[in-house]
C-alpha positions as CSV (number, residue, x, y, z in Angstrom):
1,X,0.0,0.0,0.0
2,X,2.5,2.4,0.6
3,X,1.9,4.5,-1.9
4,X,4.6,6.9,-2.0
5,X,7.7,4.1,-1.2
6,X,9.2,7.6,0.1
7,X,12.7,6.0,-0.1
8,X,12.8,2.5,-1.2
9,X,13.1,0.1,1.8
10,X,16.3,-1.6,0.5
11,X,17.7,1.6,1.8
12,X,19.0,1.7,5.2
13,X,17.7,4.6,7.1
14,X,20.6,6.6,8.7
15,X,18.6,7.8,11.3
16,X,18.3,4.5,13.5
17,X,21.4,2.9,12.3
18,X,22.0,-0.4,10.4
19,X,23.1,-2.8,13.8
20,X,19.9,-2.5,16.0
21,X,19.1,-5.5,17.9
22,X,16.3,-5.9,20.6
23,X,15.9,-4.8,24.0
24,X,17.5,-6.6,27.1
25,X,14.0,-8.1,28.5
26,X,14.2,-10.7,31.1
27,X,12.6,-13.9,29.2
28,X,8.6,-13.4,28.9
29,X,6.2,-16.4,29.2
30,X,5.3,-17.6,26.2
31,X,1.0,-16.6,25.0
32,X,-0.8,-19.7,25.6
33,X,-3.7,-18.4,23.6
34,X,-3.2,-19.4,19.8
35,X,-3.9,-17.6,16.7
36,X,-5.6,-19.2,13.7
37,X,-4.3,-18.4,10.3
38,X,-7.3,-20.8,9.7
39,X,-9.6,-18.4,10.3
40,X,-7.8,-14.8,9.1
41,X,-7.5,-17.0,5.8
42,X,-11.2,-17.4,5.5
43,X,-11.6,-13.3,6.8
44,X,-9.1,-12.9,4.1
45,X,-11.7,-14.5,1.4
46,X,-14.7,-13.0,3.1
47,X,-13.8,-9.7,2.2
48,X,-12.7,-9.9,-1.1
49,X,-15.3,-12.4,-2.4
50,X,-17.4,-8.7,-2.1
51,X,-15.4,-7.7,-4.6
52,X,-12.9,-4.8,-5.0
53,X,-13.7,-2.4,-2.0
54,X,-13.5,0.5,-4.0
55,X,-14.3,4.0,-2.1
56,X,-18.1,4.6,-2.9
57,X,-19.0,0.9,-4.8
58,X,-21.3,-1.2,-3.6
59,X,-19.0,-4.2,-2.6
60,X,-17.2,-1.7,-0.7
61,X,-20.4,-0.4,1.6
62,X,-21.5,-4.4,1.7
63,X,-17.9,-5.4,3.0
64,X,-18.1,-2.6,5.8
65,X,-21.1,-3.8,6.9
66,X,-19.7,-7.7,7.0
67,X,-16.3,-6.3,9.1
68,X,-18.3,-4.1,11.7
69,X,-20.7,-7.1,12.1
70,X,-18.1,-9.1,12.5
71,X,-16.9,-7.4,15.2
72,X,-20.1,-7.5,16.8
73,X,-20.3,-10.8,16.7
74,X,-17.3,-11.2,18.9
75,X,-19.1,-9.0,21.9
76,X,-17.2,-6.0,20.7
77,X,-19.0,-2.3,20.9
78,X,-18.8,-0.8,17.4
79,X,-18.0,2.9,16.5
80,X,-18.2,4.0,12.7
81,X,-17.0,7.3,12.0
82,X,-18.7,8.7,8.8
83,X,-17.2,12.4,7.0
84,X,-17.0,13.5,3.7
85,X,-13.5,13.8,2.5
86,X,-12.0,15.4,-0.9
87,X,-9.9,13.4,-3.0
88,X,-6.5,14.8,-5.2
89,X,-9.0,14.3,-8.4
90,X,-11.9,16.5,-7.0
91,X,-14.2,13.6,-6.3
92,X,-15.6,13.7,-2.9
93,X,-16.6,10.2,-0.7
94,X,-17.8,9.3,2.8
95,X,-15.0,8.0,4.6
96,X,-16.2,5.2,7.1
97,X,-13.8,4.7,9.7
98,X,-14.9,1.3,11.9
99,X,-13.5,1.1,15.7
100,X,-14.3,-1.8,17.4
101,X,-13.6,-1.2,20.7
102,X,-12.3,-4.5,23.2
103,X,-13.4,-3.2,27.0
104,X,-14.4,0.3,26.2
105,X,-14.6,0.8,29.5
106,X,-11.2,1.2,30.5
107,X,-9.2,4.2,30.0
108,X,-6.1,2.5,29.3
109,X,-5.8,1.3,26.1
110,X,-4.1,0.2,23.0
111,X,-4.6,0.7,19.1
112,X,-4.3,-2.3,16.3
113,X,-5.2,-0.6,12.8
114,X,-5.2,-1.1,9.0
115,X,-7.1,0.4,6.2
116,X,-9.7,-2.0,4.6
117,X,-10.2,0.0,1.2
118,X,-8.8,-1.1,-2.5
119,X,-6.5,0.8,-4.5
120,X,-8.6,1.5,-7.9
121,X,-6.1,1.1,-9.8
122,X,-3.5,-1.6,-10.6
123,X,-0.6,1.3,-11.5
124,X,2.5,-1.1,-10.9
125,X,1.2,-4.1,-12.7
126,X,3.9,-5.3,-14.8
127,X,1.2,-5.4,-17.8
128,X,0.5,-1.8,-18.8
129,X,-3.0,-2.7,-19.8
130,X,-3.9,-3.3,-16.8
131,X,-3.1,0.0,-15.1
132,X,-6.8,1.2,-14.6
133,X,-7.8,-2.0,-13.5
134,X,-8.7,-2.4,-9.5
135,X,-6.8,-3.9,-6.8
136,X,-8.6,-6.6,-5.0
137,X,-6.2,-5.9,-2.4
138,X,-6.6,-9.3,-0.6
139,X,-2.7,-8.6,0.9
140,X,-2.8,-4.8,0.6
141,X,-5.9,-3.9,2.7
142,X,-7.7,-7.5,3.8
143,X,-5.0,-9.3,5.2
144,X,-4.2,-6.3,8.3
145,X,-8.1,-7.1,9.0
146,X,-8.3,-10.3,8.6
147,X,-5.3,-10.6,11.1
148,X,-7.5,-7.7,13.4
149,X,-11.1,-9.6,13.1
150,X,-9.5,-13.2,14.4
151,X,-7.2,-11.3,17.2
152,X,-10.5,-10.0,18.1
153,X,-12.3,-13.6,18.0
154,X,-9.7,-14.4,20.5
155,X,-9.5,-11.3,23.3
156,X,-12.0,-12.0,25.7
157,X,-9.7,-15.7,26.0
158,X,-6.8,-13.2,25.8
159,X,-8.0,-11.2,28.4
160,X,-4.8,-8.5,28.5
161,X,-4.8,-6.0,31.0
162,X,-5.6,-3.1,28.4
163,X,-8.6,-2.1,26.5
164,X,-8.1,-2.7,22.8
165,X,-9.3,-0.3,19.7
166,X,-9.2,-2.1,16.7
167,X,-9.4,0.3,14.0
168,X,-10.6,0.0,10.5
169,X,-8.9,3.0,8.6
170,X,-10.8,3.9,4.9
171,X,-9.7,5.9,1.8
172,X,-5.6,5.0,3.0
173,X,-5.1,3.7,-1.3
174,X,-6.7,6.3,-2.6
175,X,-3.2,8.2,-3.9
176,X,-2.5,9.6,-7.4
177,X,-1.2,7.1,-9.9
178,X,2.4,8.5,-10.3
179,X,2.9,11.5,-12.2
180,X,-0.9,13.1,-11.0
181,X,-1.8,14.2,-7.7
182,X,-0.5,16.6,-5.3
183,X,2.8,14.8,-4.9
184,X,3.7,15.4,-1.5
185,X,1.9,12.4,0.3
186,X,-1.3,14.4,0.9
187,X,-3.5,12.6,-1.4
188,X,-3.0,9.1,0.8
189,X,-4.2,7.9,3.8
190,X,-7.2,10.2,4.1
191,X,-9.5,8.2,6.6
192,X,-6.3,7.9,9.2
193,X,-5.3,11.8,8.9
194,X,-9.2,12.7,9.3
195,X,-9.4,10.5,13.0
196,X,-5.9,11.3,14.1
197,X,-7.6,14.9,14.3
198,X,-10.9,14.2,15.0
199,X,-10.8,10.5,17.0
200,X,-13.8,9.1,17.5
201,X,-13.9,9.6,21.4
202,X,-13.2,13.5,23.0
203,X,-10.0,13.6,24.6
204,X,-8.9,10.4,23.4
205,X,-5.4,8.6,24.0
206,X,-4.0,5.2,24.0
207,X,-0.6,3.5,25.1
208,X,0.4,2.7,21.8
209,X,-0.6,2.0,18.1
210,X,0.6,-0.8,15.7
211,X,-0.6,-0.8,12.4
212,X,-0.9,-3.6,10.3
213,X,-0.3,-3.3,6.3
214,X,0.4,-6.0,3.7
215,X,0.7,-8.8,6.4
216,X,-0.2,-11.9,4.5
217,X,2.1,-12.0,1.6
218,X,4.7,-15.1,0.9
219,X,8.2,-14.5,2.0
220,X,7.6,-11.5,3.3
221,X,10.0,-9.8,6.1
222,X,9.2,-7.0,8.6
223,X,12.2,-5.0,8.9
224,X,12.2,-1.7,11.0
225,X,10.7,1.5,9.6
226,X,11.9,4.6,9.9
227,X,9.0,7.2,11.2
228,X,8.2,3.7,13.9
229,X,12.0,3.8,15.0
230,X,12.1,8.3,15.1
231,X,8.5,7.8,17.1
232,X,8.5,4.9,18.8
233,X,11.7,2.6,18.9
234,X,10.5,1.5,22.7
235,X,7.1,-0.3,21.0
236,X,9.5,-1.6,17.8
237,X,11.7,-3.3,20.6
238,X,8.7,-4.9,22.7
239,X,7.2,-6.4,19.1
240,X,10.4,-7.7,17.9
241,X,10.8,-9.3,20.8
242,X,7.3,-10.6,21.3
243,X,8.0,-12.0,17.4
244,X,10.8,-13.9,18.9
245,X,9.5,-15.4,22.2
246,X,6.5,-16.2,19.5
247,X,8.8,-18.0,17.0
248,X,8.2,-15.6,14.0
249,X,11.6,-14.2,14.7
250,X,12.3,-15.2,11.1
251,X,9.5,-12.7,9.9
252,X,10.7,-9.8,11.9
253,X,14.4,-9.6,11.2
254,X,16.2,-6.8,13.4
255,X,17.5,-4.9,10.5
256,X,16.4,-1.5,9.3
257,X,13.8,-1.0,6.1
258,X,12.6,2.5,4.6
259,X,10.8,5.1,5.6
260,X,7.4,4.7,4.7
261,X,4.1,7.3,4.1
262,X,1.3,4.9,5.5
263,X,-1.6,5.4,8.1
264,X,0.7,5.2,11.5
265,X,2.4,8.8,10.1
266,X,-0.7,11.1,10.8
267,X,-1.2,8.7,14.2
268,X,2.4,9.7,15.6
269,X,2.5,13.5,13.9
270,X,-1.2,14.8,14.6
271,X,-2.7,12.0,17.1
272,X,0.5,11.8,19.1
273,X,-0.1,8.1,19.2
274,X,3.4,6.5,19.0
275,X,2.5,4.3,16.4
276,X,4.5,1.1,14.6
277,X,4.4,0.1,10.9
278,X,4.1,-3.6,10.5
279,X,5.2,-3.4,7.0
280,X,7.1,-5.8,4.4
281,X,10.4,-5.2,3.1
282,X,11.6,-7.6,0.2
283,X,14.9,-7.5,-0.5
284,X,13.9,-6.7,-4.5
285,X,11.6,-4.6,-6.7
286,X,8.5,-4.1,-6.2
287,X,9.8,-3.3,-2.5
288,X,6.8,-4.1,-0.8
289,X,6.1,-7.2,-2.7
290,X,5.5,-9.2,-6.4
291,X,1.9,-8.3,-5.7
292,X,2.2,-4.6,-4.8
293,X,-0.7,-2.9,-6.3
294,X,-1.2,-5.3,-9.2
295,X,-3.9,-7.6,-10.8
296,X,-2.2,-10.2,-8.6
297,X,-3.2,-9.5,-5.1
298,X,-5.5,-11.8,-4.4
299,X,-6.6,-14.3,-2.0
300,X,-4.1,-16.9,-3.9
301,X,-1.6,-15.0,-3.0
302,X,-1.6,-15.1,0.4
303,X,0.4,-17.0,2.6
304,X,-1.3,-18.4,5.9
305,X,2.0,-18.6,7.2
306,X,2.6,-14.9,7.4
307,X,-0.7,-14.5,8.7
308,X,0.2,-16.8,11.7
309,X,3.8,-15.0,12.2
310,X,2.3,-11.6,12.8
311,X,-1.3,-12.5,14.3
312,X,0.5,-14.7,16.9
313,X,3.2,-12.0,17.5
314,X,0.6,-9.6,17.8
315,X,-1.4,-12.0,20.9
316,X,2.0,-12.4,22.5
317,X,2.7,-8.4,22.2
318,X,-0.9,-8.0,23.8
319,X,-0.9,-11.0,26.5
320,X,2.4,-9.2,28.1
321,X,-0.1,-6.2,28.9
């Protein structure tokens, strides 16, 4: 999704240094609460057997509906936050944020987030014709939900010592095919700007944020990111190390990755949120993937594995609340 790939991720970011390892944490226990890639899978398929969730289509208001029920379903009090938000081409659409909130009650809490919109059009598919094509976006958009929706299955077994927000971002893949647009990284990730100023609770605040993006696709690696290491190294180290005590230490290699204009920027700049980018890193072009905003992301494409890796680094993270 990352639309602007402001500095490819093969690049090693300066600012953090290239020989980071974890924090010194005495040993943790290990989550005894497991995650199903099982079931993301199928959440995976759910959504995109709507269709392309394209801002203002029909499959997209249809697969809103399915993912707020969803959560629902799971005992979880739903928020949506609706506005109407201008796009880089002069259209305008109804953003529809969904926050599903674990224990709304309690004032301490923590964010998991991922936009659950389709990029309209395929711009780096390797066949030309297919630029104006949509994205159904079954890594790029479904798989940070699917991984959200089944974390959410499991938190009452959890039970962490937080509340939870589990936030589904809209109109994040909504950027100007290169060469149109604004070009300075305003024209993506409108539904996460507009809450990061308005959230959908007054004088809201959480612990920390970690947002999920592209984190179902084979081979993929989650190397650190730049704006998570400048805003919040302390949360990079605790996840890292809950990937390893999880046994996905394979998936979330202690080297540094790019920086990286997705939804957790306007969460650490305007929300003050310090917010980390689960994001893959391939060691090749596309950077984020073979399936980056092509005809190709689909549900065939996805790798339960990866969805396993981070979902079950993602319970241990929360079960050490």
């Amino acid at each position: 999704m990352r639309h602007l790939l402001l500095a490819a991720c093969l690049a090693l970011f300066t600012a953090c240094g290239s020989n980071k390892t974890t924090s010194d944490t005495p040993a943790t226990d290990t989550c005894r609460v497991a995650f199903s890639a099982d079931s993301a899978f199928a959440y995976v398929k759910a959504q995109c057997d709507f269709g392309p969730r394209l801002p203002g289509s029909t499959a997209h208001q249809r697969c809103g509906d399915y993912i707020a029920q969803q959560f629902k379903a799971f005992g979880l009090t739903v928020t949506e936050q609706t506005a109407p938000l201008a796009a880089w081409d002069g259209k305008t659409f109804t953003c529809r944020n969904i926050i599903a909130s674990y224990r709304p009650e309690m004032t301490d809490r923590v964010i998991i987030c991922a936009h659950w919109d389709s990029r309209p059009w395929a711009d780096a598919d390797p066949d030309a014709t297919k630029h104006d094509l949509p994205v159904m976006a079954a890594n790029d958009g479904a798989s940070g939900v699917a991984v959200m929706l089944e974390i959410a299955r499991l938190a009452a077994t959890l039970n962490p010592a937080v509340g939870i927000d589990f936030i589904c971002f809209d109109l994040e893949d909504y950027g100007a095919p290169e060469g149109k647009g604004p070009g300075d990284g305003s024209d993506w990730c409108m539904g996460s700007t507009y809450w990061s100023g308005t959230p959908h609770k007054a004088d809201y605040n959480a612990r920390y944020g970690v947002l999920l993006d592209m984190v179902g696709g084979r081979d993929a690696r989650f190397k650190y990111e730049g704006y998570s290491m400048k805003y919040a190294s302390d949360i990079v180290a605790r996840l890292w190390d809950a990937a390893r005590t999880a046994g996905a230490a394979d998936y979330f290699p202690t080297t540094d990755g790019g920086w990286i204009t997705d939804d957790h920027v306007p969460m650490n700049e305007i929300a003050r949120i310090p917010t980390v980018d689960v994001i893959p890193c391939y060691d090749s072009e596309p950077a984020f993937g073979p399936t980056w905003h092509t005809t190709h992301d689909t549900v065939e494409a996805i790798d339960p594995a990866t969805l396993q890796a981070v979902g079950q680094t993602l319970l241990q993270l929360l079960s050490q609340e």
